[in-house]
LUMZA-674421 format. One record per atom (N, C-alpha, C): x, y, z; atom name; residue number from 1; residue in three letters. Coordinates in nm, 3 decimals, always signed. Example, Ala and Ser with C-alpha at 12.3 -4.5 7.8 and 13.67 -1.06 7.14 Angstrom:
c1, c2, c3, atomo, num, residuo
+1.319, -0.569, +0.780, N, 1, ALA
+1.230, -0.450, +0.780, CA, 1, ALA
+1.320, -0.330, +0.780, C, 1, ALA
+1.285, -0.225, +0.708, N, 2, SER
+1.367, -0.106, +0.714, CA, 2, SER
+1.290, +0.003, +0.787, C, 2, SER
END
This chain:
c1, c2, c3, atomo, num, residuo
+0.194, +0.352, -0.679, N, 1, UNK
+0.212, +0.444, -0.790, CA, 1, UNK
+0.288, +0.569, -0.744, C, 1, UNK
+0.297, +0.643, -0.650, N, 2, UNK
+0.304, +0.752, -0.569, CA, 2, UNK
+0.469, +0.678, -0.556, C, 2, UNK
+0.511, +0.564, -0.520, N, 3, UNK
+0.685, +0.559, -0.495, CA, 3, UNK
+0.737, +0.563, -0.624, C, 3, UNK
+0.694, +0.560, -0.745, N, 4, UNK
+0.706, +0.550, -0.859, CA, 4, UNK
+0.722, +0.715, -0.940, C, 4, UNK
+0.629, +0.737, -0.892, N, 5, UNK
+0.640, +0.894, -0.943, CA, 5, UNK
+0.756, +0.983, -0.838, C, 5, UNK
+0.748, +0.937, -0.737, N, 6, UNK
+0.885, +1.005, -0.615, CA, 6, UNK
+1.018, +0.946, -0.699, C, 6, UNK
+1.027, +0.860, -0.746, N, 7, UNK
+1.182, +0.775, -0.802, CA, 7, UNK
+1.217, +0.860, -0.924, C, 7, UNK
+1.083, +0.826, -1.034, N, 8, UNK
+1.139, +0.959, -1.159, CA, 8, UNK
+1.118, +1.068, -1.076, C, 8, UNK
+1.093, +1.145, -1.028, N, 9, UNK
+1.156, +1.277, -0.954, CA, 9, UNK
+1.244, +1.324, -0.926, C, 9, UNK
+1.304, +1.166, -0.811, N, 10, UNK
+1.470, +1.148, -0.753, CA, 10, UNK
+1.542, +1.196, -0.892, C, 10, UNK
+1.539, +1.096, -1.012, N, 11, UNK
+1.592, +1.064, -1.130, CA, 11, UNK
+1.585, +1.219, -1.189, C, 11, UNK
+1.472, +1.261, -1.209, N, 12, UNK
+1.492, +1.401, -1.308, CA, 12, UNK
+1.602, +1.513, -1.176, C, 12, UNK
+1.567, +1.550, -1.075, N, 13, UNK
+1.633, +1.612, -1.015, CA, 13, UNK
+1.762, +1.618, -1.014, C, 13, UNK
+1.817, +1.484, -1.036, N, 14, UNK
+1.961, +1.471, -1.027, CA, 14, UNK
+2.011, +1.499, -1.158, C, 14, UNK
+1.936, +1.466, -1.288, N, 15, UNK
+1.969, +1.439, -1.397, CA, 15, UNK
+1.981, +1.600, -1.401, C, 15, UNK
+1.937, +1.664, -1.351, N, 16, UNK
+1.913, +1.853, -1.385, CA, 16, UNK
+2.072, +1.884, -1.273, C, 16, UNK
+2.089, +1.813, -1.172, N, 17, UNK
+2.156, +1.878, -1.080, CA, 17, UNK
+2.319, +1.840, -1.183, C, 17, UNK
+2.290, +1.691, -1.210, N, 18, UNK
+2.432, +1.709, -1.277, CA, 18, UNK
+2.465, +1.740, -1.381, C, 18, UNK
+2.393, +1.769, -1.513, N, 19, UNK
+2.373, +1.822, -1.611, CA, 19, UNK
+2.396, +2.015, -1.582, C, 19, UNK
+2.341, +2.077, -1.467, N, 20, UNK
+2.399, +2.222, -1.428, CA, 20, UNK
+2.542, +2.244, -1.363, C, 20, UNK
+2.588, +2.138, -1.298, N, 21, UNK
+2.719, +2.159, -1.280, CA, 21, UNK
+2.814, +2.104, -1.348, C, 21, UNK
+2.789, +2.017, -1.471, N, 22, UNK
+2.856, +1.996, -1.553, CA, 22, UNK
+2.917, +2.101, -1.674, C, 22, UNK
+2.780, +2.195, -1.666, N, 23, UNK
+2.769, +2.309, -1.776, CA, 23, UNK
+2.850, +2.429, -1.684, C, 23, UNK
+2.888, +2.412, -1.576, N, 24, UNK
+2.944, +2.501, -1.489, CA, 24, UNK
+3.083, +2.458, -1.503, C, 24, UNK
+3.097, +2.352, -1.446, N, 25, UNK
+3.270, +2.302, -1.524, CA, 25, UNK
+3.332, +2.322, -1.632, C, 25, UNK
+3.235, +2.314, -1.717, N, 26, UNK
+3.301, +2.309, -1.862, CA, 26, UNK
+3.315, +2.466, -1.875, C, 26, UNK
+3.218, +2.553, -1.831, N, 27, UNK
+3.251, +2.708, -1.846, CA, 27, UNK
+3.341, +2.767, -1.786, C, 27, UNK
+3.385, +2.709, -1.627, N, 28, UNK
+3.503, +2.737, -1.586, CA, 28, UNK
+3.677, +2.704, -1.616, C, 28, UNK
+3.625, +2.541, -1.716, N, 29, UNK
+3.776, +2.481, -1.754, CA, 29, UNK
+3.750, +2.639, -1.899, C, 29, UNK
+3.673, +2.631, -1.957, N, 30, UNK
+3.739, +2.688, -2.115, CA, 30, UNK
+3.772, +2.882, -2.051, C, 30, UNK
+3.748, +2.902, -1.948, N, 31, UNK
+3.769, +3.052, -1.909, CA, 31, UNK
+3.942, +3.052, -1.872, C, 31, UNK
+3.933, +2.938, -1.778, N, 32, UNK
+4.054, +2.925, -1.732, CA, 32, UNK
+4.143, +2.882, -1.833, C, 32, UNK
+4.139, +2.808, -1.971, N, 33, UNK
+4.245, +2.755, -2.024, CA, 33, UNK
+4.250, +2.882, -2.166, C, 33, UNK
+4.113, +2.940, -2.177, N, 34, UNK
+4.193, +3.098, -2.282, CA, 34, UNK
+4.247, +3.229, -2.128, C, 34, UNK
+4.262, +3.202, -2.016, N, 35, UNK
+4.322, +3.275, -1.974, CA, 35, UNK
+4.429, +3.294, -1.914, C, 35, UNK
+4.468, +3.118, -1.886, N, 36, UNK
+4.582, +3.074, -1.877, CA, 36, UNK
+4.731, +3.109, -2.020, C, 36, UNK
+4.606, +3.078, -2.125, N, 37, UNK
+4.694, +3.108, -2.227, CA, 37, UNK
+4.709, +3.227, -2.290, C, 37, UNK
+4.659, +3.340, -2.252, N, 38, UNK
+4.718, +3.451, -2.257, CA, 38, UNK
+4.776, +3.536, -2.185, C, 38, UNK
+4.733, +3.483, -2.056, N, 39, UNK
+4.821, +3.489, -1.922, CA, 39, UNK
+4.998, +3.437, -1.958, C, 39, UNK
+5.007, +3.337, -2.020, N, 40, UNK
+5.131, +3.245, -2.006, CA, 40, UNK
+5.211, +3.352, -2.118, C, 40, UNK
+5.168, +3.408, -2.214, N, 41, UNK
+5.226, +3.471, -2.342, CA, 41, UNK
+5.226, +3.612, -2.240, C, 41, UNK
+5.144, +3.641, -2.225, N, 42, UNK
+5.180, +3.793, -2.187, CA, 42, UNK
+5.298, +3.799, -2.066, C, 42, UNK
+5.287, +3.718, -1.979, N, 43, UNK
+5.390, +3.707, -1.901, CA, 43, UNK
+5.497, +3.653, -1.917, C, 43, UNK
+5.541, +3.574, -2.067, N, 44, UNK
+5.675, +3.550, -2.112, CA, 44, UNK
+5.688, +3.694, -2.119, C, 44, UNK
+5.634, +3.800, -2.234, N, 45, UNK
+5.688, +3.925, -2.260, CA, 45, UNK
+5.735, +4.059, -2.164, C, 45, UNK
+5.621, +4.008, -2.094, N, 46, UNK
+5.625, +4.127, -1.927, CA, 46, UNK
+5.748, +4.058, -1.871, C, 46, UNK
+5.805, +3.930, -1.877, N, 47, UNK
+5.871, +3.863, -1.736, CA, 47, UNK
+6.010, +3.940, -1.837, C, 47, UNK
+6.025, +3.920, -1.951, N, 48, UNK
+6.156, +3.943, -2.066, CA, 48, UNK
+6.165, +4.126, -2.031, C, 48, UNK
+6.088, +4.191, -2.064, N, 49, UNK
+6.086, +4.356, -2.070, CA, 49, UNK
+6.129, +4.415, -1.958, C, 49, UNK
+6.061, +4.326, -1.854, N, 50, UNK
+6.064, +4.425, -1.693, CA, 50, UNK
+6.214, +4.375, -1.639, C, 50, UNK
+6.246, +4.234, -1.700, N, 51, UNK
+6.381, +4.214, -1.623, CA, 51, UNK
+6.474, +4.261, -1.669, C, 51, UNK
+6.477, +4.303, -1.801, N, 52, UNK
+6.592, +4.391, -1.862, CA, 52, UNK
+6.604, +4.540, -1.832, C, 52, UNK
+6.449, +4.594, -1.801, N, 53, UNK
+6.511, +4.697, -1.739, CA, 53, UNK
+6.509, +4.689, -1.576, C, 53, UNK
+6.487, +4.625, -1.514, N, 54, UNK
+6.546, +4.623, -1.330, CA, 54, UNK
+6.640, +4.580, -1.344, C, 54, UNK
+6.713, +4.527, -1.444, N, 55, UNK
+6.850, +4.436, -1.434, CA, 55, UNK
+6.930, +4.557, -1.477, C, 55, UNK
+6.902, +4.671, -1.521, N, 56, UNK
+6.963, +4.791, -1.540, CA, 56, UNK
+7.047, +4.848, -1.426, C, 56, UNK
+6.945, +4.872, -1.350, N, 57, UNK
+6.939, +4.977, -1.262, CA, 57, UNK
+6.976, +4.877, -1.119, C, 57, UNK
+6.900, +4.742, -1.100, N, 58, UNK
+6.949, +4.689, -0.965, CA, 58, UNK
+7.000, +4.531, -0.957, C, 58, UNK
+7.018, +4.559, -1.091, N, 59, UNK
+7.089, +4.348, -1.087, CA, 59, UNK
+7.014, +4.299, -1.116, C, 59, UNK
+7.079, +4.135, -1.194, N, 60, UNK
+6.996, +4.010, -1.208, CA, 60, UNK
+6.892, +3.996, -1.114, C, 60, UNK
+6.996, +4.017, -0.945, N, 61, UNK
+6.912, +3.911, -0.836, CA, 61, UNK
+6.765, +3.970, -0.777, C, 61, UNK
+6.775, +4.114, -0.806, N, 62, UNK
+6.687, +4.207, -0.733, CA, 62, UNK
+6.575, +4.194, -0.835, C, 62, UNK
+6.570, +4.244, -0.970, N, 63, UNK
+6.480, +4.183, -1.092, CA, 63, UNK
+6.419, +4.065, -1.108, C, 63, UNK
+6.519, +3.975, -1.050, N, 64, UNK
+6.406, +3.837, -1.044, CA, 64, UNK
+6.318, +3.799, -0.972, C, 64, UNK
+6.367, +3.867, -0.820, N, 65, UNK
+6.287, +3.894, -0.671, CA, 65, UNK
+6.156, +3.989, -0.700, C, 65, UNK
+6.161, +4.088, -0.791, N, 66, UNK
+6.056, +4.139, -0.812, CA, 66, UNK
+5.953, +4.100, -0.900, C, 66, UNK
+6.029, +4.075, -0.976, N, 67, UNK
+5.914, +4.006, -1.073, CA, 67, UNK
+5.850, +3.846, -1.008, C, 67, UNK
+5.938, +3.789, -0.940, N, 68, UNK
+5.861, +3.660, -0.833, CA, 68, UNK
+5.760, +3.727, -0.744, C, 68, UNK
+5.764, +3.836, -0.723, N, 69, UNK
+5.665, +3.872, -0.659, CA, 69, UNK
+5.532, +3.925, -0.698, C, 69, UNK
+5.597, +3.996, -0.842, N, 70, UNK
+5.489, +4.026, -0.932, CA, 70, UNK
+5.395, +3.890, -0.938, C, 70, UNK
+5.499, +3.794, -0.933, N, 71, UNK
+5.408, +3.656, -1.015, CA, 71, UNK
+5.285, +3.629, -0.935, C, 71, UNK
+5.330, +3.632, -0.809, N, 72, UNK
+5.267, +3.593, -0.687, CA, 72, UNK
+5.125, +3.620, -0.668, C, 72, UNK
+5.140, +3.773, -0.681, N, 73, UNK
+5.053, +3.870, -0.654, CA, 73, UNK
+4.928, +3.850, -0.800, C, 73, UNK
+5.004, +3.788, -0.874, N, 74, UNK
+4.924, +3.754, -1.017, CA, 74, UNK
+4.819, +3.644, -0.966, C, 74, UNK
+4.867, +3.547, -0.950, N, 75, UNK
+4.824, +3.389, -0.939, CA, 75, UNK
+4.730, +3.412, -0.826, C, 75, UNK
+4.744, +3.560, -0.743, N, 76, UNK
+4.620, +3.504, -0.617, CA, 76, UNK
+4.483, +3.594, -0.630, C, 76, UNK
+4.565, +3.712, -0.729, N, 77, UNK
+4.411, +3.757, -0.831, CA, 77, UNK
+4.355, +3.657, -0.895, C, 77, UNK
+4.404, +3.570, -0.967, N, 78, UNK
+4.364, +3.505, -1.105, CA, 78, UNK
+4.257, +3.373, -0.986, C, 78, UNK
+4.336, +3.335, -0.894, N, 79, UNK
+4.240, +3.230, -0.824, CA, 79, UNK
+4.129, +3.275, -0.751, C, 79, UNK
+4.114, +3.417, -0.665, N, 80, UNK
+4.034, +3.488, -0.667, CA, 80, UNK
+3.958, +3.509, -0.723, C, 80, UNK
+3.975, +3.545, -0.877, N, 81, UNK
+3.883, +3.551, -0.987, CA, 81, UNK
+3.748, +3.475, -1.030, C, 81, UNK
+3.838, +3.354, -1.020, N, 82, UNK
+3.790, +3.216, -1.120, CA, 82, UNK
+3.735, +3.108, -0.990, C, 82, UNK
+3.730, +3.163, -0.889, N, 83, UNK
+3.644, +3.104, -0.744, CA, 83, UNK
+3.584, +3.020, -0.778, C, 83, UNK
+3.548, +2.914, -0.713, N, 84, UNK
+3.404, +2.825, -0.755, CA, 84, UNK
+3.286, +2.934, -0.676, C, 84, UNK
+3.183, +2.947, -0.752, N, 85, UNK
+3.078, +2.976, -0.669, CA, 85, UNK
+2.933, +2.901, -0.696, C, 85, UNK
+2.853, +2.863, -0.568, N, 86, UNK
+2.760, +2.775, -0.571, CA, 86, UNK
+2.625, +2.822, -0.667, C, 86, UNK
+2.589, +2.702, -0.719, N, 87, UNK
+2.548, +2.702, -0.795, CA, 87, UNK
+2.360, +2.735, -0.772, C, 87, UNK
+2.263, +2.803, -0.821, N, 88, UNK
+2.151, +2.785, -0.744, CA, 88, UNK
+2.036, +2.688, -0.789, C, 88, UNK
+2.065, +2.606, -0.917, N, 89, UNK
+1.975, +2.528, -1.000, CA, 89, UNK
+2.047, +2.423, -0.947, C, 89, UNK
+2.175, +2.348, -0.895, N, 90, UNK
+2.198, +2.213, -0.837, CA, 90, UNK
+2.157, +2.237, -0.668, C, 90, UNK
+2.165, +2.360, -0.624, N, 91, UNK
+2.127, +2.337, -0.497, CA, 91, UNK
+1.987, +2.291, -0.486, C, 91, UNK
+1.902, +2.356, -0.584, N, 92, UNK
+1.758, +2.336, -0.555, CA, 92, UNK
+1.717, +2.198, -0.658, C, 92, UNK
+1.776, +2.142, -0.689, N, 93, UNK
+1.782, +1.977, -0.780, CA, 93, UNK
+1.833, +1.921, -0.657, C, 93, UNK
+1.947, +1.926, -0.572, N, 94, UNK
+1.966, +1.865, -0.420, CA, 94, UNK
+1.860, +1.842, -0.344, C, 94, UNK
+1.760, +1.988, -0.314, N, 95, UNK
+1.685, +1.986, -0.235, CA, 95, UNK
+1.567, +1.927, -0.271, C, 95, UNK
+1.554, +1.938, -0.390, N, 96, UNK
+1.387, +1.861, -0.453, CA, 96, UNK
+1.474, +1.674, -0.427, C, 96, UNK
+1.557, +1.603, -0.466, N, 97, UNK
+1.580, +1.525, -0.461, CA, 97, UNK
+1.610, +1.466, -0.308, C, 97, UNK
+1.648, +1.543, -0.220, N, 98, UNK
+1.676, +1.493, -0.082, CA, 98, UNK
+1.500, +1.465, -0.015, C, 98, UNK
+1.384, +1.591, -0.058, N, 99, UNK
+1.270, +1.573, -0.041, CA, 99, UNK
+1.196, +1.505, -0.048, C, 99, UNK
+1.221, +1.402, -0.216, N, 100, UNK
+1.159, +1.305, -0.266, CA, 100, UNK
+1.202, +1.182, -0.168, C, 100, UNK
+1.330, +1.160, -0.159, N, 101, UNK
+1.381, +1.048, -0.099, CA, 101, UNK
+1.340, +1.060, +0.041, C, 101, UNK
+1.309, +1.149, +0.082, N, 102, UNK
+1.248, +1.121, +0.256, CA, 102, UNK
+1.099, +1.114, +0.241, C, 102, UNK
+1.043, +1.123, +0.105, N, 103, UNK
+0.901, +1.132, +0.150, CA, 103, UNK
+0.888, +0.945, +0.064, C, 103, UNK
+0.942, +0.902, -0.032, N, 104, UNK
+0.973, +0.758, -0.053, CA, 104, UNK
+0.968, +0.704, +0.045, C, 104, UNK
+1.035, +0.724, +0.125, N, 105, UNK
+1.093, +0.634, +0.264, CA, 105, UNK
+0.973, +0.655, +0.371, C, 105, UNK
+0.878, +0.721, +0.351, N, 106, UNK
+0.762, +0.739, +0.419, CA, 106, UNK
+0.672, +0.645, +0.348, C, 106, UNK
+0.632, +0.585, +0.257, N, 107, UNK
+0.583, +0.532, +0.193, CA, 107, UNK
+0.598, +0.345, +0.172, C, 107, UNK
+0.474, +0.301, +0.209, N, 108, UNK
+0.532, +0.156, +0.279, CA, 108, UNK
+0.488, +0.117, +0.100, C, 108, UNK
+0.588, -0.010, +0.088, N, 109, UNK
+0.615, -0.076, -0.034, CA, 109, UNK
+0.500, -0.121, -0.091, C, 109, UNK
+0.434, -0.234, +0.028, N, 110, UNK
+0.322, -0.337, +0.018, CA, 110, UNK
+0.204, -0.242, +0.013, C, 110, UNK
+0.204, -0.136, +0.098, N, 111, UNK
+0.070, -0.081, +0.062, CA, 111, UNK
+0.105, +0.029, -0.065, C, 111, UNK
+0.203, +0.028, -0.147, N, 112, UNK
+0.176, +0.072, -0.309, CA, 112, UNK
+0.137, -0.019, -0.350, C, 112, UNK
+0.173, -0.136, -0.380, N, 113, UNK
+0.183, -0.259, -0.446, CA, 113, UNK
+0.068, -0.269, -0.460, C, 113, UNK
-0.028, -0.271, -0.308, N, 114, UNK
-0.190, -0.335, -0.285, CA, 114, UNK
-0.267, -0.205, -0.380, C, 114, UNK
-0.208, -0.084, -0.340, N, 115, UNK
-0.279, +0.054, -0.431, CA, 115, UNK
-0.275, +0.015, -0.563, C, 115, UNK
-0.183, -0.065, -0.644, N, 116, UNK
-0.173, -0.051, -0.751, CA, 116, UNK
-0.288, -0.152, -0.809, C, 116, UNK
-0.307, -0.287, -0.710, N, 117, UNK
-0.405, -0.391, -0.811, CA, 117, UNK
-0.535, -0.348, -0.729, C, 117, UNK
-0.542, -0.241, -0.667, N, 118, UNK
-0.672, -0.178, -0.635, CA, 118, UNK
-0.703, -0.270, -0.475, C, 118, UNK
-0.653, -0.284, -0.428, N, 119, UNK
-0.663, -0.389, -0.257, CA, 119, UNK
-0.644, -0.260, -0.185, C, 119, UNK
-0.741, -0.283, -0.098, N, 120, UNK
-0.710, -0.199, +0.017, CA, 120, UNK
-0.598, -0.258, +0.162, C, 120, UNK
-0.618, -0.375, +0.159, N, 121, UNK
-0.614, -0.427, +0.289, CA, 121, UNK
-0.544, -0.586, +0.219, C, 121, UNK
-0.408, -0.617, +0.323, N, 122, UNK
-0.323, -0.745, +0.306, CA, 122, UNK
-0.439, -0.851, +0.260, C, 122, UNK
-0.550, -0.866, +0.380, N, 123, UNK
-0.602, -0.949, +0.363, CA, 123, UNK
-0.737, -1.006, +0.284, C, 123, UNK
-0.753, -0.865, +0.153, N, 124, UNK
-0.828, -0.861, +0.071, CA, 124, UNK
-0.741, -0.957, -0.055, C, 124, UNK
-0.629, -0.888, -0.047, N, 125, UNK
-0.540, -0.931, -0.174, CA, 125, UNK
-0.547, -1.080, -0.128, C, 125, UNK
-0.504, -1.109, -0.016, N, 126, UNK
-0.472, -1.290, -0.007, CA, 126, UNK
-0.589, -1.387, -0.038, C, 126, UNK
-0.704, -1.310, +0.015, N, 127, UNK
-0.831, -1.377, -0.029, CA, 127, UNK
-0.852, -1.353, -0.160, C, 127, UNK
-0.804, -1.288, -0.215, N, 128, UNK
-0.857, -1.290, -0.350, CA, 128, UNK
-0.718, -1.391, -0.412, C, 128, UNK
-0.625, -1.391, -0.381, N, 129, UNK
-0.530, -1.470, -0.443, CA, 129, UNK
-0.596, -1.610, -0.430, C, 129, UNK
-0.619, -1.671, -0.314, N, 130, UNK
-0.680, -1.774, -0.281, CA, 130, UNK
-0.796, -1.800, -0.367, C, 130, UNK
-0.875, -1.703, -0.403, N, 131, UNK
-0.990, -1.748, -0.449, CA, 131, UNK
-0.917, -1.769, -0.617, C, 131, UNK
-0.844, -1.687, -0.680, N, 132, UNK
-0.782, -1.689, -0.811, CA, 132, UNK
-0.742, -1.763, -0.828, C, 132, UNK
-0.696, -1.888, -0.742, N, 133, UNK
-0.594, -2.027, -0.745, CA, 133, UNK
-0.676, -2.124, -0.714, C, 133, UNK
-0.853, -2.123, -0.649, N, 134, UNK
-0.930, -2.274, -0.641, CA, 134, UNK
-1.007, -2.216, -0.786, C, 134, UNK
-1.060, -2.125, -0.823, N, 135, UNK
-1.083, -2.077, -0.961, CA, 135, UNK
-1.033, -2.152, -1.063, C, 135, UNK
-0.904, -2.127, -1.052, N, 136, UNK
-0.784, -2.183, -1.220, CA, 136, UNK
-0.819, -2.366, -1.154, C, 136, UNK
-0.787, -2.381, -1.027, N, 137, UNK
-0.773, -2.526, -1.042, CA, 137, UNK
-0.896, -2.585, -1.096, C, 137, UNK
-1.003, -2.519, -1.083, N, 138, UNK
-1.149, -2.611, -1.048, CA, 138, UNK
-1.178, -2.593, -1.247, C, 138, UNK
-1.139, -2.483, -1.270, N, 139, UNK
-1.137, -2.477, -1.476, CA, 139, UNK
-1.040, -2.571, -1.484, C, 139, UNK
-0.922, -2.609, -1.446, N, 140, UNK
-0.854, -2.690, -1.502, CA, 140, UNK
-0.902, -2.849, -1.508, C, 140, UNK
-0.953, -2.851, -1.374, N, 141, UNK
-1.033, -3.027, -1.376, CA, 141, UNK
-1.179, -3.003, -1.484, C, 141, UNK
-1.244, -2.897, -1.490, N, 142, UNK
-1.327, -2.891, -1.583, CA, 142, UNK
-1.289, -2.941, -1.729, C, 142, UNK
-1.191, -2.859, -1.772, N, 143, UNK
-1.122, -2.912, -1.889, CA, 143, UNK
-1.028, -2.982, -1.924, C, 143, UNK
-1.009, -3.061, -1.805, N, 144, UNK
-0.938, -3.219, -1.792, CA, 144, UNK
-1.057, -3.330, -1.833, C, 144, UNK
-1.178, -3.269, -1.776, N, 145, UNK
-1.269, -3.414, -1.816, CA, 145, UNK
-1.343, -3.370, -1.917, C, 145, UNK
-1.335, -3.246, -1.991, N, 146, UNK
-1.364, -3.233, -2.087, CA, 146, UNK
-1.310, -3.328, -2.238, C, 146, UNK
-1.154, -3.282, -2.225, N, 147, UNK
-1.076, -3.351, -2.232, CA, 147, UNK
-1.089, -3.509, -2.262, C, 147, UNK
-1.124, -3.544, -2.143, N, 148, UNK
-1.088, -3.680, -2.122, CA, 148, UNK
-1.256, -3.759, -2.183, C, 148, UNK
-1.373, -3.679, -2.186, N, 149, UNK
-1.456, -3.715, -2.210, CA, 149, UNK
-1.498, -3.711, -2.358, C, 149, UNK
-1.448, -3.583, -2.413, N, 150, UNK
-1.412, -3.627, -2.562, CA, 150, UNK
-1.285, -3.719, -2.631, C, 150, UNK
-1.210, -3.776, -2.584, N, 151, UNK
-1.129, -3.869, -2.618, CA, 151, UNK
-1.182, -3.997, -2.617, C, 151, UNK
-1.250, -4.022, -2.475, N, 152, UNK
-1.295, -4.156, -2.518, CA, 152, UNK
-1.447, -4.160, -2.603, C, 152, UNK
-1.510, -4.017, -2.611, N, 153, UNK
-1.588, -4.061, -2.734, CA, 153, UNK
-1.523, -4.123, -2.890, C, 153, UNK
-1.403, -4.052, -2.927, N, 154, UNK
-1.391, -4.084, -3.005, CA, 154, UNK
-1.318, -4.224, -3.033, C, 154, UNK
-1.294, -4.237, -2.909, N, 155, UNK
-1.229, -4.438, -2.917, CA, 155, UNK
-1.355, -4.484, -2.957, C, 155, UNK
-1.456, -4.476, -2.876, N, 156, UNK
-1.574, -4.547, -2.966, CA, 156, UNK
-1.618, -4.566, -3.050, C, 156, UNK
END
């Protein structure tokens, strides 16, 4: 019973661990895709404004060099930002689940099995299997000549 209750454990733990980082993904894709997209609009207008006026004063080539750098300096805030950071409800769904599974694995099969039909000991269960199988046979010849002893009453 005890490897049984360790398995739904395994099962709920994980079901929590991936169910919290799923809800973590999905909060990081929809942050990143309304900020991508106002990121992408604001920097058509900034990339249009700022190059017309550096293209004033120091050329096409120097305006585009700056603003590539602007870009740069953008994209390593924005990844900075939006970091993965670890999570503390899948770490501790990891750890309850790595727990369960080493204490399972401590747990011998046959002696749940015997816990469960109430046996203490291999060789309680076999004797009793044994005795459960000359039992059924010895009812079955009972009610073979039962059987057989009311049939030929009634031939008579």
């Amino acid at each position: 019973m005890r490897s049984l209750r360790l398995i739904g454990v395994i099962a709920q733990a994980e079901g929590v661990r991936l169910r919290a980082e799923a809800r973590a993904m999905a909060q990081s894709a929809r942050v990143a895709a309304v900020a991508s997209l106002f990121g992408l609009i604001a920097l058509g207008l900034l990339h249009a404004a700022a190059w017309m006026w550096l293209a004033e004063d120091h050329g096409p080539m120097a305006a585009t060099l700056v603003l590539a750098l602007a870009d740069a300096v953008l994209m390593v805030l924005i990844l900075i930002a939006f970091r993965p950071r670890p999570n503390r409800v899948a770490q501790q769904a990891t750890e309850l689940r790595q727990q369960s599974i080493a204490a399972l694995r401590s747990v011998s099969p046959w002696q749940e099995a015997l816990g469960l039909l109430g046996w203490r000991s291999p060789a309680r269960f076999i004797g009793g299997q044994v005795a459960e199988h000359v039992w059924r046979r010895a009812s079955r010849k009972d009610d073979d000549e039962q059987t057989r002893s009311g049939s030929s009453r009634r031939r008579r």
